[in-house]
RODO-2510 file (C-alpha; in nm, 4 decimals, decimal comma):
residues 323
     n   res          X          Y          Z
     1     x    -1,3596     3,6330     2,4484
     2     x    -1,0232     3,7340     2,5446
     3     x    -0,8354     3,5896     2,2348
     4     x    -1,0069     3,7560     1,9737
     5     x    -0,9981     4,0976     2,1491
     6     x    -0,6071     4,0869     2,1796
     7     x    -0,5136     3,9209     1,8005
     8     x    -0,7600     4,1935     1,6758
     9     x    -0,5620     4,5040     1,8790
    10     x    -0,2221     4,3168     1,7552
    11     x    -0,3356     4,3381     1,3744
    12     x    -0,4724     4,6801     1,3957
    13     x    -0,1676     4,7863     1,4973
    14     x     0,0517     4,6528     1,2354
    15     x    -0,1797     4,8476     0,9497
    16     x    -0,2040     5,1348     1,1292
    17     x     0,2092     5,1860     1,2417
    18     x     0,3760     5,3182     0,9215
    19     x     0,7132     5,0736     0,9856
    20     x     0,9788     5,2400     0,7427
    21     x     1,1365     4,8635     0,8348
    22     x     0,7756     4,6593     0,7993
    23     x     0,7291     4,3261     0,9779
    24     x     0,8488     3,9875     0,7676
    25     x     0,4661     3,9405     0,7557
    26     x     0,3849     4,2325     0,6399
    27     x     0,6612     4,2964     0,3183
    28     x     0,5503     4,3124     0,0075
    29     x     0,1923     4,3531     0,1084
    30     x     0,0333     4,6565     0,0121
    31     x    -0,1885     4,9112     0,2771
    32     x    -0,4964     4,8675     0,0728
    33     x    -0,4813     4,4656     0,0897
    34     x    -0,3801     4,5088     0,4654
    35     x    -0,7123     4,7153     0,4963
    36     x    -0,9005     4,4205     0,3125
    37     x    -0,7704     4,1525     0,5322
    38     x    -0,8703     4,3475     0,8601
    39     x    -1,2085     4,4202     0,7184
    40     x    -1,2746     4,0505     0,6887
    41     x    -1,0926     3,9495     1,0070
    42     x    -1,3158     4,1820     1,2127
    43     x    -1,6290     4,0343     1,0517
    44     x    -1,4915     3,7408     1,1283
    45     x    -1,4232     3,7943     1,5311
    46     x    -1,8081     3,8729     1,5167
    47     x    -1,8636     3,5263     1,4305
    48     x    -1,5805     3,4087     1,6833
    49     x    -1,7142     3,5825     1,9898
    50     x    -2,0792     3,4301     1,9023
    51     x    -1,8564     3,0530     1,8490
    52     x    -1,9929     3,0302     1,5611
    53     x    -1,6671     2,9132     1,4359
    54     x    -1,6993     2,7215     1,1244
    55     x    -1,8691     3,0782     0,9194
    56     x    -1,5560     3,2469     1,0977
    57     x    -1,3002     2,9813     0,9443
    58     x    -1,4316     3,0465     0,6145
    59     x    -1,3898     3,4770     0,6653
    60     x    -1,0396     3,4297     0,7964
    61     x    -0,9630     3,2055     0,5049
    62     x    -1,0689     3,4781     0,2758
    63     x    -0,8827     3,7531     0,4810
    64     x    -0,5305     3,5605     0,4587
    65     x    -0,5774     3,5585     0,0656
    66     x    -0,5144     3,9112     0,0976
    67     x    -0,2732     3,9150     0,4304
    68     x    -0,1829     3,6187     0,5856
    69     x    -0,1275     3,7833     0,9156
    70     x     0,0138     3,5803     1,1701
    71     x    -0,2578     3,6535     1,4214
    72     x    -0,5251     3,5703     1,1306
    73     x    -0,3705     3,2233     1,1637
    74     x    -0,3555     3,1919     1,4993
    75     x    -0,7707     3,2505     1,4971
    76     x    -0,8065     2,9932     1,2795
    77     x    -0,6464     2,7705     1,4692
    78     x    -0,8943     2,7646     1,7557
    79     x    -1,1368     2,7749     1,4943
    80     x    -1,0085     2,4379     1,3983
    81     x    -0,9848     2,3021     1,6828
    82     x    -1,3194     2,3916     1,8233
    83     x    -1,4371     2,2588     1,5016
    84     x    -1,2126     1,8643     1,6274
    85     x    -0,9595     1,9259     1,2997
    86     x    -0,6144     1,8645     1,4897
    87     x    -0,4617     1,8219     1,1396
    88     x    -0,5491     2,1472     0,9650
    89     x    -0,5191     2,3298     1,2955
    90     x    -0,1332     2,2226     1,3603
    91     x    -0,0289     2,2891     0,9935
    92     x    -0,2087     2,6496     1,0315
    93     x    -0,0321     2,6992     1,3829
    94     x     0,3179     2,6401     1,2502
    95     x     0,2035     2,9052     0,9464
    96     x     0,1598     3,1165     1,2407
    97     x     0,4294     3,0606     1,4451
    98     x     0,7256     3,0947     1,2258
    99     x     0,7653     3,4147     1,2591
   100     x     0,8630     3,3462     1,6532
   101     x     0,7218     3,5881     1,9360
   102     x     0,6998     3,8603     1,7614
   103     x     0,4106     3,9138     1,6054
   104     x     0,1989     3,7915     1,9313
   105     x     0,2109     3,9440     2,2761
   106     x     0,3713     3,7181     2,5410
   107     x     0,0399     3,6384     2,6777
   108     x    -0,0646     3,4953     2,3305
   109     x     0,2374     3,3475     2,2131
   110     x     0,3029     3,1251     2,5327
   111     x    -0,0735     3,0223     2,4607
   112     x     0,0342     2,9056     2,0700
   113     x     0,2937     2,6992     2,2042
   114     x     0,0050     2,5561     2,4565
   115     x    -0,1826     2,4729     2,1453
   116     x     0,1357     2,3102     1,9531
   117     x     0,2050     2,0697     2,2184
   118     x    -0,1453     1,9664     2,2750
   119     x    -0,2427     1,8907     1,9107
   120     x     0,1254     1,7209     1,9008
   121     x     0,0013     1,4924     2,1624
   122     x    -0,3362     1,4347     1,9835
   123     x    -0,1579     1,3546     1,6339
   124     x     0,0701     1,0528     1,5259
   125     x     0,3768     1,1712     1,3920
   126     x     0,5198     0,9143     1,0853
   127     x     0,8901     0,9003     0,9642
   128     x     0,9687     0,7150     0,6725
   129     x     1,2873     0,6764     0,4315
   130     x     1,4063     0,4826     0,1834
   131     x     1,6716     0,4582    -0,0477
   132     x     1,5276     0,3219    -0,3698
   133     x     1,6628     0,5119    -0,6573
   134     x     1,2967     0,6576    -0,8491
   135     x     1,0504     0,4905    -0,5814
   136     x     0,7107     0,6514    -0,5150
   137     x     0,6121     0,6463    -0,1396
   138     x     0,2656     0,7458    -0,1184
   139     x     0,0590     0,7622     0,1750
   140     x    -0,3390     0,7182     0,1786
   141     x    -0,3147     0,7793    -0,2033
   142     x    -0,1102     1,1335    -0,1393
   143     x     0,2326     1,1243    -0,2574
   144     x     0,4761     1,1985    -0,0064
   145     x     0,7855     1,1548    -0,1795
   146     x     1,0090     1,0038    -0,4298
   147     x     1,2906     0,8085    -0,3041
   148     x     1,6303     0,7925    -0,2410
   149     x     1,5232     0,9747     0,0626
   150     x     1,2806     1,0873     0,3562
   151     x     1,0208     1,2505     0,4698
   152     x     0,7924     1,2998     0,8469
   153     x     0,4320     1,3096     0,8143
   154     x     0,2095     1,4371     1,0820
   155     x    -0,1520     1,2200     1,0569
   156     x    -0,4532     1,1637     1,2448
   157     x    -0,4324     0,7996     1,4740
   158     x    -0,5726     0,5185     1,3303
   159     x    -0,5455     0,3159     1,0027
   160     x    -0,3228     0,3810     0,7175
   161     x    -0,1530     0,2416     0,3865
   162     x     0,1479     0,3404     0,2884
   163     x     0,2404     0,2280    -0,0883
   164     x     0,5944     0,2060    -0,2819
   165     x     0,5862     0,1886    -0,6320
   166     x     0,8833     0,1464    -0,9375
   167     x     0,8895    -0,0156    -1,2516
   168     x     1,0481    -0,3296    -1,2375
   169     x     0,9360    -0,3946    -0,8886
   170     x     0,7347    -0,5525    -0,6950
   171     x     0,4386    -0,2983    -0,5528
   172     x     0,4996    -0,2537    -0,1535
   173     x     0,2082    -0,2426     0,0617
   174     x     0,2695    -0,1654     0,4230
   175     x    -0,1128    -0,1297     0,6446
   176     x    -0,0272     0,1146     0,9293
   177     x    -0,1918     0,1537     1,2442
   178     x    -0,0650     0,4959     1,3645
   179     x    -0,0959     0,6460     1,7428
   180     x    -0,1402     0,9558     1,9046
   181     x     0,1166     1,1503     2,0260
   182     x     0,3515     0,8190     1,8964
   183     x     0,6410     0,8701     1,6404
   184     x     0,6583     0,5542     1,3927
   185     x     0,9619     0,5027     1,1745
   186     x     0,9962     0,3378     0,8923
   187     x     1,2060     0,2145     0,6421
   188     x     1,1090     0,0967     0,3222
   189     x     1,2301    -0,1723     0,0698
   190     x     1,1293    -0,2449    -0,2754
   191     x     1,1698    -0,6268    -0,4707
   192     x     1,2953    -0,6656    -0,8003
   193     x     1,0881    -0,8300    -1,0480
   194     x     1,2366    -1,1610    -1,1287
   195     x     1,3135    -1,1471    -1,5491
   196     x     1,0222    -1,3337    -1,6974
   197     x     0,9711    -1,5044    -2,0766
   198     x     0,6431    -1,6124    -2,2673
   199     x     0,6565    -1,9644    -2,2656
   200     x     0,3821    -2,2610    -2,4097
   201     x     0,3439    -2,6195    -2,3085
   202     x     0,4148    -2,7811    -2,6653
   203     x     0,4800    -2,6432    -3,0190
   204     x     0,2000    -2,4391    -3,1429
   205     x     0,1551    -2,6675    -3,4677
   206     x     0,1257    -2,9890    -3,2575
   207     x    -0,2302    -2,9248    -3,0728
   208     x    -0,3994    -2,7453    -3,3811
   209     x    -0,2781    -3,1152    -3,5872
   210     x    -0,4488    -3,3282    -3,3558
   211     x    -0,7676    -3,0592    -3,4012
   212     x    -0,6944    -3,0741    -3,7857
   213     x    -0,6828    -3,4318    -3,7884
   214     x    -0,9978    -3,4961    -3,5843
   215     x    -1,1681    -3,2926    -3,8325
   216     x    -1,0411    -3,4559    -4,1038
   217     x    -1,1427    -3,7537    -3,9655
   218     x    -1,5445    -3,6158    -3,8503
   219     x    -1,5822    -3,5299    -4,2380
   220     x    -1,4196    -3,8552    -4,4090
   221     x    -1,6930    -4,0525    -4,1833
   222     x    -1,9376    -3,7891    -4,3102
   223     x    -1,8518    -3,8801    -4,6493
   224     x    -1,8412    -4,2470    -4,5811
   225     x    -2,2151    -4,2742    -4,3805
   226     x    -2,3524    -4,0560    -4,6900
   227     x    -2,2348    -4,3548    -4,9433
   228     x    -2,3179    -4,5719    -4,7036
   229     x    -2,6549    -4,4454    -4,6776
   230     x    -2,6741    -4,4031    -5,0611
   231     x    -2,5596    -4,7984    -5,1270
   232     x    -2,8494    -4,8755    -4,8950
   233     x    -3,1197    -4,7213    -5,0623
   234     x    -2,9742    -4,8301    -5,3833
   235     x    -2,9667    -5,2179    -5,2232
   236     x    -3,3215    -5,2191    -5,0782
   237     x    -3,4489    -5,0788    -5,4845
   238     x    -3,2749    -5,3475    -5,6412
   239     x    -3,3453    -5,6131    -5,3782
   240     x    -3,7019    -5,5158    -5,4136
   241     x    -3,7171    -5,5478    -5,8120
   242     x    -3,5254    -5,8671    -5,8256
   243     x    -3,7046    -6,0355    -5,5551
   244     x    -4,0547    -5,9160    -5,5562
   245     x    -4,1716    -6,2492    -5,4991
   246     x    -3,8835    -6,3748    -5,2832
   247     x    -3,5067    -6,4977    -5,2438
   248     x    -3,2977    -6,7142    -5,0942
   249     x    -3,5861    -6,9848    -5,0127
   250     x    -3,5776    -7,4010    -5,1561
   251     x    -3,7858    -7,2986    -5,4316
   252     x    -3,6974    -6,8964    -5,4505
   253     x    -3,4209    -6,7684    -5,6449
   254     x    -3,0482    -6,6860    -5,4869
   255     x    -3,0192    -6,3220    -5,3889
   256     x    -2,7673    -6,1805    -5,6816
   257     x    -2,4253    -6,1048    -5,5911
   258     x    -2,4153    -5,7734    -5,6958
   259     x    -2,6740    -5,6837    -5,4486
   260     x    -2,5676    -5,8905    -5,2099
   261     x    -2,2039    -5,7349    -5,2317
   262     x    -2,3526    -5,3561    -5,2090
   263     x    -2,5273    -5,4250    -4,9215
   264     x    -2,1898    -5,5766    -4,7880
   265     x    -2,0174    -5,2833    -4,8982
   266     x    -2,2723    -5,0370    -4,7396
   267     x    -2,2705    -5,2324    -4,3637
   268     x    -1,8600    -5,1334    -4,4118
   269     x    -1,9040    -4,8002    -4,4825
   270     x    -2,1396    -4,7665    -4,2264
   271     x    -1,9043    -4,9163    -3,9737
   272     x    -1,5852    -4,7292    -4,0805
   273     x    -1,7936    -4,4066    -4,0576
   274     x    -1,9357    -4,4939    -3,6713
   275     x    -1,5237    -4,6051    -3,5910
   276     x    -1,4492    -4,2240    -3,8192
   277     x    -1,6694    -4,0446    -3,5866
   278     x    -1,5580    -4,1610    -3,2481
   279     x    -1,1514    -4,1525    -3,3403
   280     x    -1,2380    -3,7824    -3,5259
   281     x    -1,4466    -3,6503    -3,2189
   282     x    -1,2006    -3,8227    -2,9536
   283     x    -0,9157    -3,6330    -3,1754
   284     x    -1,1011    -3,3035    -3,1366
   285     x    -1,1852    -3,2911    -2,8216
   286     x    -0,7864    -3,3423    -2,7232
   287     x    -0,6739    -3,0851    -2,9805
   288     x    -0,9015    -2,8199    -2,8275
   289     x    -0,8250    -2,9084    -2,5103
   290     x    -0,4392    -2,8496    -2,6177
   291     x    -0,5150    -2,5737    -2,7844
   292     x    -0,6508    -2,4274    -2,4525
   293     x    -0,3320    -2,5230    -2,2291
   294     x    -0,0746    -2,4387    -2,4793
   295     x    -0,1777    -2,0661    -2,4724
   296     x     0,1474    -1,8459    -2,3893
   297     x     0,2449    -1,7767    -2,0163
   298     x     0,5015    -1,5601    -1,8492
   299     x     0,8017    -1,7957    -1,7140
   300     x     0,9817    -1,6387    -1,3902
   301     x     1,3214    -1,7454    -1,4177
   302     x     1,4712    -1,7640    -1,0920
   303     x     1,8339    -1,7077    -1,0447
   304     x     2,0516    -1,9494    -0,9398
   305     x     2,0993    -1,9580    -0,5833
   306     x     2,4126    -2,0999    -0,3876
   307     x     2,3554    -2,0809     0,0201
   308     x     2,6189    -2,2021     0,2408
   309     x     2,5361    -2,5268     0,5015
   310     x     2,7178    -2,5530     0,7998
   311     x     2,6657    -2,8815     0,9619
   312     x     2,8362    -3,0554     1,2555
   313     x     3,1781    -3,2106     1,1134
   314     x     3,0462    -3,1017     0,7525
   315     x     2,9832    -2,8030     0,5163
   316     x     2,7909    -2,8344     0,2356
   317     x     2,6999    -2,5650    -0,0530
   318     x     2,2860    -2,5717    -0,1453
   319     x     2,2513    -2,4773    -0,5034
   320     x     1,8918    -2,3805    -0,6356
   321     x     1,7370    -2,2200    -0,9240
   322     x     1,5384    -2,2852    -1,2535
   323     x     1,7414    -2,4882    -1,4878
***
């Protein structure tokens, strides 16, 4: 191949030329890491020439740790693209372009800027700003910036999310569908949080009384059917021993008063514990279900709103808020 002949004769020559002045991409880079880097970038043409390009992406990586020559990049670049990475390969092709012409014969140079403008047209190019004091703008989960300000973003087409985030505000979600060779601007706005208070439905003692009292109630009818039970058994013993043979009958003795008034006395307490245990269980029920609404809840209180009405032959000011 024709490319990686030429980028290999134009980094050979930039080791082996002692430059008293040396290259921008070569300053500060010593002869023995220079050697290192071409090492790895000729093992790496081998794997070029064969297009095997993804075990020659990962040589040339490791050669640029030590140089990152210009013409290194520019071989990783149709790596990349062979490999259908537009994204990596444009970032790596400005690397290697920013140092202009020079480091590139005409030939190979005129072919970057080939390269540049296809991968521009194969990329979507995004613009966005905002002026949010402390905003994060992040896009896909990658932060791009934090506001007041700008920033362009070169992605692949398709779908995005870009996401604003500040304390106090309202999180901004904006779904993106970007296209190729397309430049989408954007500007983007955050909403205040509207000031909020905990708030309940009723006093806290007032549900938790009506729970309170519907106990009270459940065990004073408990206490009531248990002498009412008692005053039972104690009516059907005596009943039994005065009346063995009988009561009540034209020839049988009268039933005695005091037995007849304790059974009296029990059918009450029975009742009053049946009416104890329906009011008690009714009272209960409501207080839990009180309990249960009256838990605290945030309030938004709105701000008072006043919006001009223009009508015809009339004018009219609408006023709205939380009051």
């Amino acid at each position: 191949m024709r490319v990686p002949c030429l980028l290999l004769w134009v980094l050979c020559s930039a080791v082996a030329v002692a430059d008293p002045a040396p290259k921008p991409w070569a300053a500060g880079v010593s002869e023995a890491e220079q050697t290192t880097a071409l090492a790895l970038y000729k093992k790496a043409n081998t794997e070029f020439e064969e297009a095997r390009y993804g075990q020659a992406l990962a040589m040339y990586r490791d050669a640029i740790k030590h140089w990152d020559h210009p013409a290194i990049r520019f071989n990783m670049v149709v790596c990349l693209v062979n490999l259908d990475q537009p994204l990596e390969a444009y970032d790596d092709l400005e690397a290697a372009l920013k140092y202009g012409a020079d480091p590139f014969s005409s030939e190979t140079y005129a072919q970057g800027l080939t390269y540049k403008k296809l991968l521009q047209g194969q990329l979507a190019r995004l613009q966005v700003t905002s002026k949010e004091p402390n905003a994060e703008i992040t896009l896909d989960g990658a932060k791009l910036f934090t506001a007041p300000g700008e920033a362009t973003k070169l992605a692949m087409p398709g779908n995005h999310q870009l996401v604003a985030t500040k304390p106090g505000f309202l999180t901004t979600t904006i779904p993106l569908v970007l296209m190729g060779g397309k430049t989408s601007v954007l500007d983007v706005t955050l909403t205040h949080l509207a000031p909020t208070t905990i708030v309940r439905r009723w006093s806290p003692w007032k549900p938790w009384l009506a729970v309170g009292g519907g106990a009270a109630l459940l065990i004073t009818g408990g206490l009531l059917e248990a002498r009412s039970y008692s005053n039972f058994q104690t009516y059907n013993r005596e009943f039994d021993a005065a009346c063995a043979h009988g009561c009540g009958g034209p020839t049988q003795p009268a039933v005695p008063d005091s037995i007849d008034s304790r059974e009296h006395r029990a059918r009450i307490e029975n009742d009053a514990a049946i009416a104890m245990f329906v009011g008690g269980g009714a009272a209960l029920i409501v207080g839990a279900i009180g309990v249960y609404l009256n838990q605290p809840h945030e309030a938004v209180e709105k701000p008072m709103t006043v919006t001009p009405v223009v009508m015809p032959g009339a004018a009219a000011l609408l006023v709205g808020g939380s009051f």
